[in-house]
N, C-alpha and C positions, 0 to 999 in steps of 0.2 A: 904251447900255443902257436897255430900258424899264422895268428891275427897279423892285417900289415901293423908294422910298428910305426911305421908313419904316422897312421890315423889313431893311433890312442891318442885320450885327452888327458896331458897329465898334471896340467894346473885349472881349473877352472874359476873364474873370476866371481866373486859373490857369495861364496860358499866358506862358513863359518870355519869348517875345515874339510878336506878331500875327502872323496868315500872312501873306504876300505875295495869295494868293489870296481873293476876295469869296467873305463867306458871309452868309446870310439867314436869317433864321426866324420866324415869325410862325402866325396864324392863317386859314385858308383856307375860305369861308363856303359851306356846303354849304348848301341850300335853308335855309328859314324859319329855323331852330335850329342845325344843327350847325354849331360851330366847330371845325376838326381842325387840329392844332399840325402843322407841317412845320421842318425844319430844312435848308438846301439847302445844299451847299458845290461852290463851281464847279471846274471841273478845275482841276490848279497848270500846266498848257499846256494852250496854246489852245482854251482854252473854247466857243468859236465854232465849231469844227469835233469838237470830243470827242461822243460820243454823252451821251442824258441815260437816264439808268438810275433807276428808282423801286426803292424799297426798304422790304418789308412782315417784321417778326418776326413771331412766331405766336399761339398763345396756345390759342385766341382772349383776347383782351384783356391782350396781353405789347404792351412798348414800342418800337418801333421805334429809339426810347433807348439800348437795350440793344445795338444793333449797330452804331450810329454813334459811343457812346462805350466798347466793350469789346472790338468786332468789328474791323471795317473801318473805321472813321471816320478823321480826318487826324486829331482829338486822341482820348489816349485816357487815361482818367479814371484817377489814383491810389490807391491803396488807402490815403490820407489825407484822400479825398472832398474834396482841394483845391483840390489841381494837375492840372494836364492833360504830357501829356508829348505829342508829335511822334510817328506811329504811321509809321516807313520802310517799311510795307506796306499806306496807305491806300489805296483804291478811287481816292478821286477824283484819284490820281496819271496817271490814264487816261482817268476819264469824271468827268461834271457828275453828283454825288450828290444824287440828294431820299430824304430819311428821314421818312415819312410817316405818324403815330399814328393809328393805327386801329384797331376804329372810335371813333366818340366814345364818353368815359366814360376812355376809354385814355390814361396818359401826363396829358400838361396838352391835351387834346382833351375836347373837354368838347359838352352840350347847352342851350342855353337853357330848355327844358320837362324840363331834368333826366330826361330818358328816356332808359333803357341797355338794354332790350330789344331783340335784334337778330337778324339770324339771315344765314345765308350767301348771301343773292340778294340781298338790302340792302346789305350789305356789297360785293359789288362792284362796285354801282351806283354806293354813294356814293363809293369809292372812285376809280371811272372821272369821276364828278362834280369830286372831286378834282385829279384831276388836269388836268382840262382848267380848272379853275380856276385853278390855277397856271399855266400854259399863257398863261392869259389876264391874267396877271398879270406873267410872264416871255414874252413873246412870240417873242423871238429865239430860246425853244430848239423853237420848235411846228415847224421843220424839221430838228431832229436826231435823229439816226439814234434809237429809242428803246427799251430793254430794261426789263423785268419781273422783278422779282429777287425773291426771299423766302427764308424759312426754316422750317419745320417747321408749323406750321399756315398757314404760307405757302403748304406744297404744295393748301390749296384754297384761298385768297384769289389767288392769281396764276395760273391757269387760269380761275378764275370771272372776274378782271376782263378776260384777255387773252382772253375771247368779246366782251366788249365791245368793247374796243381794236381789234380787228381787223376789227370792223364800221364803225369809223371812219378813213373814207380822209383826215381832217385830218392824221390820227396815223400817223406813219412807225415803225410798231411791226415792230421786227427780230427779235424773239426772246424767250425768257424762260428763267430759271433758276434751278431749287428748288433749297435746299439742304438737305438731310435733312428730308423732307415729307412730310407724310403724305397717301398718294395713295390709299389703300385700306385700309380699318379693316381688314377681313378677314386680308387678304394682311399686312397689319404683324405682329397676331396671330398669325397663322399662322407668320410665318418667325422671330419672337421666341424662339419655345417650341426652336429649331434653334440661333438664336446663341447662347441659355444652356448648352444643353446640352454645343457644342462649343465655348463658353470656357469649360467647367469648371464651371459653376456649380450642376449639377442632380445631379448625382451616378445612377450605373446604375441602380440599383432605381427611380429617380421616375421616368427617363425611359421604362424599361420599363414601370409603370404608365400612362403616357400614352399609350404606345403600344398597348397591351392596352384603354383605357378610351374614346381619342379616332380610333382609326384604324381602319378597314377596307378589304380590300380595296386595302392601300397608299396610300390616300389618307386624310389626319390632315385633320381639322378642330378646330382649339384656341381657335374664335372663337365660336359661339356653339353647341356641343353639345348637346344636350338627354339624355346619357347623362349622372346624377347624378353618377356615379364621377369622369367626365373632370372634371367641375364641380370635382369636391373637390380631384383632383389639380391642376386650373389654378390653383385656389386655392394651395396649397402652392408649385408654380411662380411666382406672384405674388408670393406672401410673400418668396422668394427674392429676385427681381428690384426690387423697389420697394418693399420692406418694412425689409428686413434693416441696411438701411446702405449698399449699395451705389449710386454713384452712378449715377443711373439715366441722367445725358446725359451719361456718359465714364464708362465700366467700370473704367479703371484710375487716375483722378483719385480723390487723396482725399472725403471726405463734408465739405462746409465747414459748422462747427456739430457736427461730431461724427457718430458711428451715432446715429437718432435715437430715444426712450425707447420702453416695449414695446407692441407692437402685438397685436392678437386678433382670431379672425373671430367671429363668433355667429350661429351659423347660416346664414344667405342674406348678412348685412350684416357690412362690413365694421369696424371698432370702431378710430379713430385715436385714441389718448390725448397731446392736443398738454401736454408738460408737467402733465396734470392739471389742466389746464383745462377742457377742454371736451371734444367727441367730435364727428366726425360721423358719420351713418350713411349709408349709399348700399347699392343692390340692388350683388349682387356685381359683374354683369355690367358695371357703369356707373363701380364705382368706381376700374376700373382704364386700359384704352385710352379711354373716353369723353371720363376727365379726363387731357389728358395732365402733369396734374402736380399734387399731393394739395393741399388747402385747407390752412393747418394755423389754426385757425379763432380768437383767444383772444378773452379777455371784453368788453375793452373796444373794441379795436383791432381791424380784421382785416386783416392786411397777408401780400398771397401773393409769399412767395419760392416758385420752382419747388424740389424739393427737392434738396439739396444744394449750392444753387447761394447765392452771397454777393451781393446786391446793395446792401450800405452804403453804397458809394461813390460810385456814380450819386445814389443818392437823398438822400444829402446834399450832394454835388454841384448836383444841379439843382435843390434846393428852397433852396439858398441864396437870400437877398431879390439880392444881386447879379446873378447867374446869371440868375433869372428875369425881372429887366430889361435886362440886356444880349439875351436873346432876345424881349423884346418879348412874355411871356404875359400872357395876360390878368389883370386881377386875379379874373374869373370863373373861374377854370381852377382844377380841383382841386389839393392836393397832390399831389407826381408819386410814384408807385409803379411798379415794375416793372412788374407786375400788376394787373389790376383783377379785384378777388373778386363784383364785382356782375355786370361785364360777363359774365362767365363764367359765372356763375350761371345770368346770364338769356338765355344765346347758346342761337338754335337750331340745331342741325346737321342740315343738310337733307341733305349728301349725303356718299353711304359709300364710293365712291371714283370716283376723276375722270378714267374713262377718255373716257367724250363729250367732255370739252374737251379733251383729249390728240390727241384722232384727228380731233376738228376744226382743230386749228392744224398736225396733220400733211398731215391733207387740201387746207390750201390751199397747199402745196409751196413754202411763201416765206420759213415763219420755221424757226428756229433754237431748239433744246432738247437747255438741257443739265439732266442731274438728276442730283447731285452728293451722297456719304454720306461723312462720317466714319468710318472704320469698326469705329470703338470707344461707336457709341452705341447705347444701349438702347431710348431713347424712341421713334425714328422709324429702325430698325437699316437697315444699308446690303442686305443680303437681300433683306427686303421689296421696297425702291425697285427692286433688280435684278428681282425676277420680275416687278415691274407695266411695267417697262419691256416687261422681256420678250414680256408678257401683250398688248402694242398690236401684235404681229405684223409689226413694220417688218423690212425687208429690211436684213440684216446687211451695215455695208459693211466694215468692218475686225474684228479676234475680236480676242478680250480680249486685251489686253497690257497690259504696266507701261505707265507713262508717267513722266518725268523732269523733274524741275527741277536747277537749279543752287543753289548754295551753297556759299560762301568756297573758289569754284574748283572744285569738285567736282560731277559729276553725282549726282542722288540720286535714287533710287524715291520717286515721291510719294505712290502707287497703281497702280491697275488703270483702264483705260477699254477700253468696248465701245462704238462705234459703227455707229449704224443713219443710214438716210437722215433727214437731218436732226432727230436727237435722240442725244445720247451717255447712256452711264448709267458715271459716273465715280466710285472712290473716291479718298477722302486717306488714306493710311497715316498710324496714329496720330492720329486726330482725333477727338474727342466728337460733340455735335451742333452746337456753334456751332464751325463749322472754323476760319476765321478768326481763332478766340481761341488755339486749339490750334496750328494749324500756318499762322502767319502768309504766310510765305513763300511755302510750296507754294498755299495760296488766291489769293492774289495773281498767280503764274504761273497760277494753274487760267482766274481770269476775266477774264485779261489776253488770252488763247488764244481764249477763248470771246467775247470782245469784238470783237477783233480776226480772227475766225475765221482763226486758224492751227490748223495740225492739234496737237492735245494730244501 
């Protein structure tokens, strides 16, 4: 092994007892400033021939934390922020995991020049920087087989880096797979305004008003209208969707924290009263799909949970003084948050959906894409992913059917898959946005299949 020995982790705090398996974590020197925190854990068999899979959360400015310690990872964090417990559905039972915080400002990923302004071609430059950093750091995996994995603003971080990747013959890049991503602002918009309605949530008279207000000619546009009416009525649909209480990344998961306190529009802007703290204002249009998940802003603090979602336990987890030196952070490295409310802030979104890179990694007839929805989420709904699949015009090779796992002996519906020449568009029955958290099992068979290309 060329690994640095530095960065192995060889006690970890929480954990009933050690793995048998090497894991690593440390800091990866992207040009002049950026240091970006990784945490790697090698497969529990044969590391040396398992593929190495990179691993991006979304956000922009969400932790890549969040899905090694609640998702997929080998340990997964207690809701006592102490223990770790044994995850019998971790990733790296199959492939070599790197979990990789980006960009810096995210996570304990941090900048020297303390600069968090960033924007989507940066991002998966430095990202690609990244990895071939590690690369150079782990040399033994720069010939294994190697997949692009993400999740929900994933779906443009792992298209933008796999244009890179793919122009690089070092890199034996196999494939890549979003999981509830957001591939097209428009198209998410658009097919949102369809799940609410037919899960119940919009009641006849609104929808008929949308339809009166956003539609002509049988085609609805619910993404940027310029018919005042439709505005008002989306407005109302929004209030529904992401206002009301309801969990906006799993429809039928309770609200963690409660329905949260009352909400109002004023005019064009939106008005969030976080507890009677504070407010923010944003143009309507921006304060809903732009940000996929509300600031909730208070005085002294500004700490973003996505809404409804509990992150205590990561973050008391990893900002334990233990924790952060068995992983070898830096002592420059922020406190860890879920989210970072600056990086966010100051992210620019250059692109409004990502069919070029789609049809460029289709075009070169070699890799593999799967695009994978929950299909109980709001934020980035499984709809959407289906038409933008759709919308890249590949040739159908198998029509939708279920697809099956097993469990304690029994065959089970996981979902639905449609397969085109080399990209599937899959759901999970019963999953939010973070599938893996939801429906561990069935994730595990999804990307065991998709790893291994067996047919789903």
């Amino acid at each position: 092994h060329a690994a640095p020995a530095g960065h192995e982790v060889t006690f970890l705090p929480g954990l009933p007892k050690q793995p048998s398996f090497r894991h690593f974590s440390g800091h990866l020197c992207i040009g002049p400033t950026q240091r970006l925190h990784y945490w790697f854990v090698e497969a529990q068999n044969n590391p040396q021939s398992s593929p190495l899979v990179l691993w991006l959360n979304g956000g922009p400015g969400c932790s890549s934390m969040e899905g090694f310690l609640k998702e997929h990872g080998p340990f997964l964090v207690q809701p006592d922020g102490v223990t770790l417990k044994y995850n019998d559905y971790a990733w790296n039972k199959i492939a070599n995991m790197l979990y990789l915080e980006s960009p810096a400002g995210v996570g304990f990923s941090y900048s020297e020049d303390k600069k968090y302004a960033t924007n989507d071609t940066e991002v998966a430059h430095n990202n690609y920087l990244a990895l071939k950093e590690f690369l150079r750091l782990f040399p033994e995996y720069s010939k294994n087989d190697l997949f692009l994995t993400g999740e929900s603003y994933g779906g443009i971080y792992i298209p933008t880096l796999a244009e890179w990747v793919m122009q690089d013959p070092s890199l034996n890049l196999k494939g890549i797979a979003v999981g509830n991503g957001l591939s097209s602002y428009e198209i998410n918009d658009n097919s949102l305004v369809y799940f609410a309605y037919y899960h119940g949530l919009l009641g006849t008279q609104l929808w008929k008003d949308l339809q009166a207000f956003c539609c002509s000619e049988g085609k609805c546009n619910f993404h940027d209208n310029s018919n005042l009416n439709c505005t008002l009525k989306m407005a109302e649909m929004i209030e529904i969707v992401e206002e009301s209480g309801l969990n906006i990344y799993n429809l039928y998961a309770p609200c963690a924290g409660g329905v949260p306190g009352s909400m109002r529009y004023e005019g064009d802007y939106l008005v969030t009263h976080d507890l009677g703290n504070s407010f923010i204002r944003m143009p309507m249009r921006f304060s809903w799909r732009q940000n996929l998940f509300r600031m909730p802003v208070a005085r002294n603090k500004v700490r973003m949970d996505p809404p409804c979602t509990n992150s205590t336990a990561p973050t008391m987890y990893l900002n334990s003084p233990e924790v952060r030196k068995a992983l070898h952070i830096s002592p420059n490295a922020p406190e860890w948050q879920v989210c970072s409310f600056e990086v966010n802030r100051s992210y620019k979104r250059l692109y409004m959906q990502m069919n070029d890179q789609y049809l460029k990694l289709l075009g070169a007839m070699k890799y593999r894409i799967l695009v994978y929805n929950g299909d109980v989420d709001m934020a980035c709904n499984f709809l959407g992913d289906e038409w933008f699949v759709d919308s890249l015009c590949q040739k159908v090779q198998v029509a939708r059917r279920p697809w099956l796992y097993t469990e304690g002996g029994e065959n089970q519906i996981g979902g639905f898959v449609k397969e085109f020449t080399n990209i599937a568009f899959l759901t999970v029955k019963g999953a939010g946005h973070m599938v893996p958290t939801d429906q561990p099992l069935a994730a595990f068979t999804m990307f065991s299949r998709f790893i291994k290309n067996e047919p789903y």
